[in-house]
C-alpha atoms as one frame of an Amber mdcrd trajectory, in Angstrom:
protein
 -19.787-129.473 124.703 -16.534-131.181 125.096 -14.045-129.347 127.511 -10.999
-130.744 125.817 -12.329-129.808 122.599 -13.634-126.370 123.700  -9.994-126.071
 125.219  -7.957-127.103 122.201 -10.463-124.310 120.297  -9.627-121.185 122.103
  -5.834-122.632 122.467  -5.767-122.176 118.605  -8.297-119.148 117.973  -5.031
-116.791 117.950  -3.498-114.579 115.264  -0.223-117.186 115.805  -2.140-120.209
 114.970  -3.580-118.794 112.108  -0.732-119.270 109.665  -0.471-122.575 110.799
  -4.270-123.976 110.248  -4.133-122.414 106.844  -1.153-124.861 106.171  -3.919
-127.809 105.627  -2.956-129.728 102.379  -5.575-130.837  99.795  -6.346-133.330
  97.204  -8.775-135.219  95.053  -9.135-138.235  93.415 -11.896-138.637  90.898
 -12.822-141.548  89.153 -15.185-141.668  85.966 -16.383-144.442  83.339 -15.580
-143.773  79.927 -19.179-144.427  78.212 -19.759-144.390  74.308 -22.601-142.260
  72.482 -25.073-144.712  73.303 -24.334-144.624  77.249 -22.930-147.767  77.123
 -19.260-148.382  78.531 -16.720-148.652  76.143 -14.537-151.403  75.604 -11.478
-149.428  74.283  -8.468-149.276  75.431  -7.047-146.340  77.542  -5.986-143.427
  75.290  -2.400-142.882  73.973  -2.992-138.934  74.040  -3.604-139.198  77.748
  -0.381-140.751  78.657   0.413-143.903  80.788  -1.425-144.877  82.893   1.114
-146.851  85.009   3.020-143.417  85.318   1.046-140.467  84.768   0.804-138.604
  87.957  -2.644-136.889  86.792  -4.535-139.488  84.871  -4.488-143.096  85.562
  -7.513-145.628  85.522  -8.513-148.009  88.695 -10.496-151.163  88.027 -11.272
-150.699  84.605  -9.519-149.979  80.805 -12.537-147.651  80.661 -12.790-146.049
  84.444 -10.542-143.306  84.637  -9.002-141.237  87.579  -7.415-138.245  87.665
  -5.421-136.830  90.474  -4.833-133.743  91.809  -1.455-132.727  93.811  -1.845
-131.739  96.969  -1.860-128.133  97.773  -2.757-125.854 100.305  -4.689-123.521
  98.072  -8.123-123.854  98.695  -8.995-123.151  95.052  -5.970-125.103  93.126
  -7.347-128.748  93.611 -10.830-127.716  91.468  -9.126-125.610  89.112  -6.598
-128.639  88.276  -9.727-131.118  88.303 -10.978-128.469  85.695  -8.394-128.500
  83.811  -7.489-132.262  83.689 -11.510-133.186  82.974 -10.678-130.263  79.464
  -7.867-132.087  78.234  -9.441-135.434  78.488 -12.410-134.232  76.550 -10.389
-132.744  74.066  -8.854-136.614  73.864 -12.041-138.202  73.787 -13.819-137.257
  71.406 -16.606-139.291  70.674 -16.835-140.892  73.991 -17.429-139.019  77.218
 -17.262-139.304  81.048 -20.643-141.023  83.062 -22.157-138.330  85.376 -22.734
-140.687  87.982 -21.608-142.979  90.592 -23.518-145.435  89.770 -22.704-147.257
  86.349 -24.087-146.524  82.982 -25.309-149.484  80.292 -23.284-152.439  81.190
 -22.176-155.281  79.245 -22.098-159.093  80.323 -19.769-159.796  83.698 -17.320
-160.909  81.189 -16.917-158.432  78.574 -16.275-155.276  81.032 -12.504-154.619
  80.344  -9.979-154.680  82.749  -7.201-152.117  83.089  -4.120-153.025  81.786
  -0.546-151.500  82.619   2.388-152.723  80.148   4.431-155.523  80.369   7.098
-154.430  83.644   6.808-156.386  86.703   4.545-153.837  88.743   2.290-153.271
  85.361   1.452-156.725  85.331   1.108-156.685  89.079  -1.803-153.838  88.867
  -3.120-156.441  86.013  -3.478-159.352  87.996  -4.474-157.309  91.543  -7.325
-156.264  89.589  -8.279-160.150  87.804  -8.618-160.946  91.607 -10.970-158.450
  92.425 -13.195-159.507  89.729 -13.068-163.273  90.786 -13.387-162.252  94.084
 -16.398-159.294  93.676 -17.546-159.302  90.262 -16.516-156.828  87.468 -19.972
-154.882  87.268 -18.906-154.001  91.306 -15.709-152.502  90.216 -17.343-150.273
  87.742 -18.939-148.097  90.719 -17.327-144.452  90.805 -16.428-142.110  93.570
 -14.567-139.498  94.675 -11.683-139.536  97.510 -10.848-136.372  99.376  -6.766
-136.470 100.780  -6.114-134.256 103.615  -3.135-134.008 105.513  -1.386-131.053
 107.912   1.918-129.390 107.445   4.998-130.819 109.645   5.192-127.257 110.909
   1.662-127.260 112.574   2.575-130.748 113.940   5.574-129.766 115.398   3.682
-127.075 117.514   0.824-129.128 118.241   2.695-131.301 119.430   4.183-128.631
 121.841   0.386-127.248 122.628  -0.181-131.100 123.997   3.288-131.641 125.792
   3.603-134.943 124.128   6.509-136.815 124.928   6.282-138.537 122.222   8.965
-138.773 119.193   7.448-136.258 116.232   6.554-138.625 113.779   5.137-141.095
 116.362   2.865-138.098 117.757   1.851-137.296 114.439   0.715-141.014 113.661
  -1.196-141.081 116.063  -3.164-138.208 115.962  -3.958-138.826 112.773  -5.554
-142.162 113.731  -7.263-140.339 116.017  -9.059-138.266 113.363  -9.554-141.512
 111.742 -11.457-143.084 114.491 -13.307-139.890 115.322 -14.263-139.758 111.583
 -15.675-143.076 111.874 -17.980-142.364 114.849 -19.381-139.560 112.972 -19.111
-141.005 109.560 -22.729-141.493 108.925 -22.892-137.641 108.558 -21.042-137.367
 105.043 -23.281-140.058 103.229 -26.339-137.683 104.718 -24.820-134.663 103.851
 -23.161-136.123 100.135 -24.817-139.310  98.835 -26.044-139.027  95.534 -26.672
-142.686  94.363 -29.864-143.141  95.639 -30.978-145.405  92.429 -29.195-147.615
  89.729 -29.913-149.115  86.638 -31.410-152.885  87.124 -28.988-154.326  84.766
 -26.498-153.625  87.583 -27.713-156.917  89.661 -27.047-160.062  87.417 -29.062
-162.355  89.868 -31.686-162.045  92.752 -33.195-158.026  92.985 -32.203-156.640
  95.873 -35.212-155.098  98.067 -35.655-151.670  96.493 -38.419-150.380  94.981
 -39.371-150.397  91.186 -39.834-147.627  88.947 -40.450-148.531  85.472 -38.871
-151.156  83.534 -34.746-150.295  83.670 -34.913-148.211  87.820 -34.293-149.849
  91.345 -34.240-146.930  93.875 -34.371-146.518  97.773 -37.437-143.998  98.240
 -34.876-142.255 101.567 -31.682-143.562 100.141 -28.455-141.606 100.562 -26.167
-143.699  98.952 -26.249-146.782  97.110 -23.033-147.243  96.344 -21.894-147.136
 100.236 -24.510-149.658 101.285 -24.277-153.768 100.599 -25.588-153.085  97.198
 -22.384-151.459  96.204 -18.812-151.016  97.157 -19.011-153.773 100.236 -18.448
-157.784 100.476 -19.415-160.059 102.888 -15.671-161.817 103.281 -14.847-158.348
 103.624 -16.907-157.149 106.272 -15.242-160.053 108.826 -12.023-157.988 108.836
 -11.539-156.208 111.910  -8.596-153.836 110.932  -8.211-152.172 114.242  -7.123
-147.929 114.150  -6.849-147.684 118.251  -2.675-147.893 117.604  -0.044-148.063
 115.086   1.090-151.413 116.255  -2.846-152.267 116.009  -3.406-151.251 112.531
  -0.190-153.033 111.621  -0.802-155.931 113.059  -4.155-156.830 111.638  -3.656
-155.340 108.469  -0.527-157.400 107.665  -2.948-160.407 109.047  -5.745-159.643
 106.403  -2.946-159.626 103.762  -1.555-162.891 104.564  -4.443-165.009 106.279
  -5.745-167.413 103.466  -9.676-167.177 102.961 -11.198-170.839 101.387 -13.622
-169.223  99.193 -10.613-167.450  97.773  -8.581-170.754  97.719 -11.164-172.211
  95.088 -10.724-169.569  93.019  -7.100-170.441  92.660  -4.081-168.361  92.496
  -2.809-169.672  89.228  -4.522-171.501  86.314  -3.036-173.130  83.442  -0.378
-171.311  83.973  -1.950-167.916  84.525  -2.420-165.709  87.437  -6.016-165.020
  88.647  -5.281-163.292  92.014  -1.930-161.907  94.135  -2.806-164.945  96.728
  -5.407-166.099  98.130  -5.712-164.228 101.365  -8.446-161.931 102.717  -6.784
-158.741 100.998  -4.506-159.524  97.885  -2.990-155.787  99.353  -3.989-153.090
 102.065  -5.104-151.170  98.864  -8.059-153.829  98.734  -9.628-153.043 102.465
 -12.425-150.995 101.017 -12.490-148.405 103.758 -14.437-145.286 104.396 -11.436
-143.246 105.782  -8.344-144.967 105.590  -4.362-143.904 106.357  -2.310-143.425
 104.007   1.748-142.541 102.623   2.884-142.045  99.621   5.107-145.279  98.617
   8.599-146.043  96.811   8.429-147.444  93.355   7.899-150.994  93.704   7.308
-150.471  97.769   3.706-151.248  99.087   2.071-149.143 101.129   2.308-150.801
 103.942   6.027-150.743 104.092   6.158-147.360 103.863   3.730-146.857 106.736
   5.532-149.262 108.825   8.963-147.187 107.869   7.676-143.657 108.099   4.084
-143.425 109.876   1.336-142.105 108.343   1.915-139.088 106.101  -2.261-138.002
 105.173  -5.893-139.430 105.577  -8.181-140.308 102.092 -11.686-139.350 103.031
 -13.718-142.028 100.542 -17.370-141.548 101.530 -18.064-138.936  98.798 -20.421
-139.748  95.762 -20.055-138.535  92.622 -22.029-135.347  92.443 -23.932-135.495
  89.179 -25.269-131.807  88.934 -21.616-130.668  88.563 -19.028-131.025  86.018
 -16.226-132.030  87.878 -18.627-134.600  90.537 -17.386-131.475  93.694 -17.967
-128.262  94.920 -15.655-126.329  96.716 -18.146-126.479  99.787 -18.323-129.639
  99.976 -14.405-129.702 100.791 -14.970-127.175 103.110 -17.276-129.100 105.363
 -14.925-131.834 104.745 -11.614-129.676 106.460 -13.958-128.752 109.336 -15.413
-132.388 109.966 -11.841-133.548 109.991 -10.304-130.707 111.880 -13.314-131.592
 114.034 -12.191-134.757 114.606  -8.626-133.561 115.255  -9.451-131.547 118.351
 -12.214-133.643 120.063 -10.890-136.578 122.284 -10.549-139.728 120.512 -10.242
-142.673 122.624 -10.099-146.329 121.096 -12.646-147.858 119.165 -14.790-150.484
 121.268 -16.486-153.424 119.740 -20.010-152.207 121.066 -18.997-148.678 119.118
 -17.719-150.558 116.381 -21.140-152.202 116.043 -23.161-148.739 116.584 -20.528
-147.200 113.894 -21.789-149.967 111.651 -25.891-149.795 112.525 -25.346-146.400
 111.934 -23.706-146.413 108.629 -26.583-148.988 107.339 -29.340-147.002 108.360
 -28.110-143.757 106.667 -27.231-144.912 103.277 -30.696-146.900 102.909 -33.097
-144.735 104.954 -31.281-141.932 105.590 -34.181-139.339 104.440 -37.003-141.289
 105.397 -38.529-138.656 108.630 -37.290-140.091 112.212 -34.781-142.040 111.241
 -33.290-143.395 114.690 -30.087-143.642 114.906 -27.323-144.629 117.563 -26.274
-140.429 118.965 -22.425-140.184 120.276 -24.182-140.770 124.443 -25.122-144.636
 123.019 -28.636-143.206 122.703 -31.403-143.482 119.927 -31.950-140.144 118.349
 -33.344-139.398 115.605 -31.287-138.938 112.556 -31.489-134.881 111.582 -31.390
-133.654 114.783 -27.776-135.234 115.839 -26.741-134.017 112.350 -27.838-130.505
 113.465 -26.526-131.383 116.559 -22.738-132.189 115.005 -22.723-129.168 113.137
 -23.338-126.982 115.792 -20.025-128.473 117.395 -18.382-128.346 114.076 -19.417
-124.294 113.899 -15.804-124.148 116.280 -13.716-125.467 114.197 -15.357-124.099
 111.083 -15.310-120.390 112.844 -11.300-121.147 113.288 -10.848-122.172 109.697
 -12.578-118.934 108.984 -10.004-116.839 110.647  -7.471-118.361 109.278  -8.379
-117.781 106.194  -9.938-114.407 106.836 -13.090-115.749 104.476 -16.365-117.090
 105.851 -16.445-120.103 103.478 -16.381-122.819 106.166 -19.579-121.421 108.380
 -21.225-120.325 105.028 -20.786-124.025 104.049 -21.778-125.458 107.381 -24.953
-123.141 107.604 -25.881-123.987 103.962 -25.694-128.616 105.258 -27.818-127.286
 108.217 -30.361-125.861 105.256 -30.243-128.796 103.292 -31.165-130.592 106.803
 -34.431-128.665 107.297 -35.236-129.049 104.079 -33.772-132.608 102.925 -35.131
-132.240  99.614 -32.351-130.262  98.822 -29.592-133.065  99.490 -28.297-134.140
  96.914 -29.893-137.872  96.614 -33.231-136.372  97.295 -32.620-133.884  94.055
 -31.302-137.241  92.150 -34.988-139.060  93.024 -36.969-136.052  92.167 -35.827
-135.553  88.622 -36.262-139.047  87.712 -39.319-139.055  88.980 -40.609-135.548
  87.476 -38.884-136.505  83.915 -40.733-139.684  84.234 -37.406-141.299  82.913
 -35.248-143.829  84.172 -32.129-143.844  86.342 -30.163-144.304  82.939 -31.980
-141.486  81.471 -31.201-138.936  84.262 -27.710-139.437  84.787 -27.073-139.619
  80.428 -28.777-136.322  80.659 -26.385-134.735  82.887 -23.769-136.850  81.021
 -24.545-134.892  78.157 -24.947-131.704  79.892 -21.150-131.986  81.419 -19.688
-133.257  77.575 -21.106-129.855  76.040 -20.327-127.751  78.792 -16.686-129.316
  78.732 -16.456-128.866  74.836 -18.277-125.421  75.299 -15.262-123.998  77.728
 -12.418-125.680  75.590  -8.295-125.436  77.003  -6.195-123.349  75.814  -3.105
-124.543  73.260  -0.553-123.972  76.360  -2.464-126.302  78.418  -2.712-128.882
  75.449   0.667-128.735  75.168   1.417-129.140  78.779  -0.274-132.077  79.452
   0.817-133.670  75.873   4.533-133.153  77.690   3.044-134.908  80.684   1.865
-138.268  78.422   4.988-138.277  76.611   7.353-138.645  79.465   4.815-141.249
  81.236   5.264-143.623  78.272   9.066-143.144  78.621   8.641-143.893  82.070
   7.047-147.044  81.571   9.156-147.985  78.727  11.844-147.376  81.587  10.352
-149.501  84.032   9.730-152.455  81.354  13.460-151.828  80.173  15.041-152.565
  83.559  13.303-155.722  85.211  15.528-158.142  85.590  13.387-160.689  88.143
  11.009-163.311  86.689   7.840-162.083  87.889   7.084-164.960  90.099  10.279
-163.906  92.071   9.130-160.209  91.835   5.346-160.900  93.382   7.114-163.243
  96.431   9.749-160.083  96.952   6.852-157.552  97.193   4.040-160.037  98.782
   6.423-160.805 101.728   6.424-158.356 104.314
């Protein structure tokens, strides 16, 4: 075991920490297709009843008209962020009506590359800004990429417990610069350990075959319509899915502030030729921000990724240079299709321990040869991650084999989950640490593994399996109902957000050539 980290543990395992640990802040981000009553996605355009989404701080949509996401606040209650994810998914079936929300992470019945919508935001400058950010990413990826779902887990630590921890590591450091830079240090912890929440969460294991326009990728067949990986974790994490080539040449570096900075702001203004041909404008019309490697840090499709809330009309970026980083978004989680709302409470509990985890072991910089293990790593879990012996690079630079450093992590992560525990005064964090170490022995019960089996023992297709739970969530959904107060609460909430964006439209006053150089150049 780690001295510092056993040291840092019993520093905090006291009834004056307590209050303190508790003050961990949570939230989700969940996105979902919009499919019609054939499974297919629909081509509509985003609901009036469910407000603006330019400005509604609860329901928005990313890539697509017809791929929602819905936000939930960040809150220290450990219940609050599922209850509001609840609540949001009732309202939005109460909108919907005909049309419900894909299970899965991995898309439904797709249309031609062409004909999959893209989201659209009103007519103000930084509408037509999320418009055009999102034309580039289909030039640049394909549409039928962009329609892959996830889930994103937010988790930051109160300015109290930072201002003590501080203390408990005699930093000299200014406050926020501390703070920074411990939290890169959970991020680069996270990413040496990574591999473990694909194991542990993955649940796209198999997709549809209309998914791959050109050349099959090498998975196996089942039937006519299913592609699957017999030990895969998670599709959607591996080269089939959320990941791009150009992409994967960016070496955004999280061993410093100044570091991240420095070749983040290079990604977002270093021109790429591939992305040259496609043009920036054409006839007149806008098919990309610019042509560099990232239009904007929001493209750098990271696992685990800094993050502070930004200004209206600020990027991101600016506000991390002004202020440091404010939380961490946790993006390795798969839609899980067996529940309603794609989470379970446990899984966010694993997720607080992992991180606090990461927290309280050393973190020294990244290397390139740990870069590249962090990467061999990652590969191997998400396409074989099941499959009995997997070898896999342990944390001493050795080969081990796959489930037994996973047991091996949670053991460690038993301290911090044992603190969180305390704190609390529940046993939710070693009750969800003991059930992964379960799952483990038996990997059946992870979650891809129970995706594979009913497809297989249904005899059905990918499509067939995750319509079925599809269907399951819509009547379960329109079984539980919401209540008129809550109808009326969030019809409040999609009334203002079109007044907010009729605001926004209502007070540009730059051409928006002159608005895109203002907020490009940084």
């Amino acid at each position: 075991m780690n001295p510092v980290f056993e040291k840092k543990v019993l520093a905090l395992n006291s009834p004056d920490w307590y209050p303190l640990i508790k003050q961990i802040k949570r939230g989700l981000e969940k996105e979902s297709l919009r499919v019609n009553s054939h499974g297919e996605i629909v081509n509509t355009l985003h609901p009036k009843g469910l407000g603006s989404s330019l400005t509604h701080p609860l329901i928005t949509t990313d890539f697509s008209e017809s791929l929602l996401e819905f936000i939930t606040p960040p809150t220290e209650d450990l219940d609050k962020p599922f209850e509001m994810l609840d609540e949001i998914h009732r309202y939005v079936y109460h909108i919907l009506q005909d049309e419900m929300l894909w299970a899965s992470s991995m898309p439904c019945k797709l249309p031609k590359e062409g004909e999959i919508p893209i989201a659209v935001y009103g007519s103000s400058n930084l509408g037509v800004l999320k418009n055009i950010y999102r034309r580039g990413l289909g030039y640049r990826y394909g549409r039928t990429m962009q329609t892959i779902a996830g889930i994103h887990y937010n988790f930051s630590l109160s300015e109290t417990f930072w201002e003590h921890y501080h203390q408990l590591n005699q930093s000299t450091l200014p406050l926020q610069v501390f703070v920074t830079e411990q939290y890169l240090g959970i991020i680069r912890n996270a990413y040496r350990f990574a591999w473990l929440l694909p194991l542990l969460f993955g649940a796209s294991p198999a997709v549809s075959g209309c998914f791959f326009k050109g050349q099959q990728p090498a998975l196996e067949k089942w039937g006519e319509e299913t592609l699957m990986g017999p030990y895969a974790t998670s599709l959607r994490l591996s080269d089939l899915g959320y990941q791009n080539k150009i992409q994967s040449t960016i070496n955004i570096s999280y061993n410093s502030m100044d570091e991240f900075l420095g070749t983040m702001q290079k990604a977002v203004h270093t021109p790429v030729p591939e992305y040259s041909k496609i043009g920036i404008k054409k006839d007149g019309q806008y098919r990309q921000l610019s042509d560099s490697f990232l239009q904007l840090e929001d493209e750098h499709y990271a696992m685990i990724r800094p993050k502070r809330v930004a200004g209206e009309d600020e990027r991101m970026l600016a506000a991390l240079m002004r202020d440091g980083i404010e939380y961490i978004e946790v993006r390795a989680l798969d839609i899980n299709p067996f529940i309603p709302i794609g989470i379970d409470k446990e899984t966010a509990h694993i997720l607080d321990v992992f991180l606090l985890t990461c927290l309280l072991l050393e973190s020294p910089p990244l290397t390139d040869a740990e870069n590249q293990i962090i990467g061999y790593n990652h590969r191997q879990i998400v396409k074989w991650g099941r499959q009995p012996g997997l070898l896999i690079i342990g944390n001493d630079e050795k080969p081990c084999i796959a489930m037994e450093e996973a047991g091996r992590l949670l053991d460690m992560m038993y301290k911090a989950a044992d603190l969180l525990d305390q704190a609390y005064e529940k046993t939710v964090f070693t009750n969800a640490c003991e059930m992964a170490k379960i799952n483990f022995i038996g990997s059946d019960s992870l979650p891809s593994a129970r995706v594979l089996r009913e497809i297989i023992d249904h005899r059905g297709s990918y499509f067939d399996f995750a319509w079925r739970w599809s269907l399951n969530h819509k009547r379960y959904f329109d079984t539980k109902g919401i209540s008129s107060l809550n109808v009326e609460k969030y019809q409040k909430l999609a009334v203002i957000s079109h007044q907010d964006q009729a605001r926004l439209e209502s007070k540009d006053t730059l051409s928006f050539d002159e608005y895109l150089h203002r907020y490009i150049e940084l």
